[in-house]
C-alpha positions in Angstrom: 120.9 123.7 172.2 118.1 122.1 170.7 115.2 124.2 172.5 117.1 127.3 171.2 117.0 126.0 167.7 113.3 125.0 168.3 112.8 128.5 170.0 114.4 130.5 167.1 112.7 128.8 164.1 109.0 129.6 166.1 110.5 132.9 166.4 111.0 133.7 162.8 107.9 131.8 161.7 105.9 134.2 163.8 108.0 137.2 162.6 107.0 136.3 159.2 103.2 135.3 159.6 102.1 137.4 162.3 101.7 140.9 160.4 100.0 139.0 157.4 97.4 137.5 159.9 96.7 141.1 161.4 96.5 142.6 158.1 94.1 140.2 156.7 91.7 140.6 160.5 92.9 144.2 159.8 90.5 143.9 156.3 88.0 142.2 158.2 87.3 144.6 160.7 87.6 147.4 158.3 84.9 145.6 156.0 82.7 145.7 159.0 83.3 149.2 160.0 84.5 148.1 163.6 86.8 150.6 165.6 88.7 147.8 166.0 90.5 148.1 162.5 92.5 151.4 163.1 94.5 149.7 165.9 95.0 146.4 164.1 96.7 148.5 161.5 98.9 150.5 164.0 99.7 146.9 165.4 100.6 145.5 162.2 102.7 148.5 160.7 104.9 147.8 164.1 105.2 143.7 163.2 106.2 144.9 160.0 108.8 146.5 160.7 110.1 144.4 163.0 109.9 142.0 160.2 111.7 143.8 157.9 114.4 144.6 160.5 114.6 140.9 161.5 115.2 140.0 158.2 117.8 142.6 157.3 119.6 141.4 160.6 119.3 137.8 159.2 120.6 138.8 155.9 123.5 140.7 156.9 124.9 138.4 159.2 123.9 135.3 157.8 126.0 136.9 154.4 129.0 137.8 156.6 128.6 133.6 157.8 128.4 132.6 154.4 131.0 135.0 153.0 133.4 133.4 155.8 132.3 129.8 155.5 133.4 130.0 151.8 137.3 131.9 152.7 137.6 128.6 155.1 136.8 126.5 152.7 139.1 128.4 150.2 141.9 128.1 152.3 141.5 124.5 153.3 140.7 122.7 151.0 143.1 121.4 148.5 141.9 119.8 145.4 141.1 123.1 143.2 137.6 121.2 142.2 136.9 121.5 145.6 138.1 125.1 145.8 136.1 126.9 143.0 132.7 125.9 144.4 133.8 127.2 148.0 135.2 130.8 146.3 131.7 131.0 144.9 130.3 131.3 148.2 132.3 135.0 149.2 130.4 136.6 146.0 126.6 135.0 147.3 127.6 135.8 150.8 128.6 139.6 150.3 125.6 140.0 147.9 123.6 138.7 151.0 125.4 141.1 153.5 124.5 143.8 151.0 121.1 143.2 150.8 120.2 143.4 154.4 122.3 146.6 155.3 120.4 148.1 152.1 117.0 147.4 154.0 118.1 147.7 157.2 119.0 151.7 156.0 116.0 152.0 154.0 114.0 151.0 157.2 116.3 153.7 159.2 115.1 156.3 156.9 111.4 155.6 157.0 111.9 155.9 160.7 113.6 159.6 160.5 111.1 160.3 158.1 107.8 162.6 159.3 
């Protein structure tokens, strides 16, 4: 289980950096006038939007977790100081779910777009 943890948090650390590095060798090579640049570009429009749809997934599901997490703890717990922090979860967690179906259709219509 470990090495899946360790192997997830690489993954979204090179989700996140990995476009920004190509677009700054992207400024590079277009500073220097290399035909190099155009394809560093195409490359990184691609991470992009991989990043973007990675962290829409991650948002939307990680919402629904948080959203549930807090109904447990509404329904188990049983002093009510323990129960109003837990009910403040559901709000966080459906904002969350909210955000990431919102980018997660925005990125489906730049896609359909010409």
């Amino acid at each position: 289980m470990r090495t899946l943890i360790d192997i997830s948090v690489w993954f979204l650390i090179g989700i996140a950096v990995v476009p920004l590095l190509l677009l700054g060798l992207y400024v590079l090579a277009d500073h220097f006038e290399l035909k190099l640049a155009d394809r560093l570009l195409d490359l990184a429009v691609r991470l992009l939007k991989l990043q973007w749809f990675s962290g829409g997934l991650l948002n939307a599901v990680g919402g629904l977790a948080i959203a549930a997490l807090g109904v447990w703890a509404v329904l188990h717990f049983a002093p009510l100081l323990h129960r109003l922090p837990a009910a403040l979860l559901v709000p966080f967690g459906l904002w969350r779910t909210c955000l990431g179906v919102a980018v997660l259709r925005e990125l489906w219509k730049a896609d359909e777009s010409p």
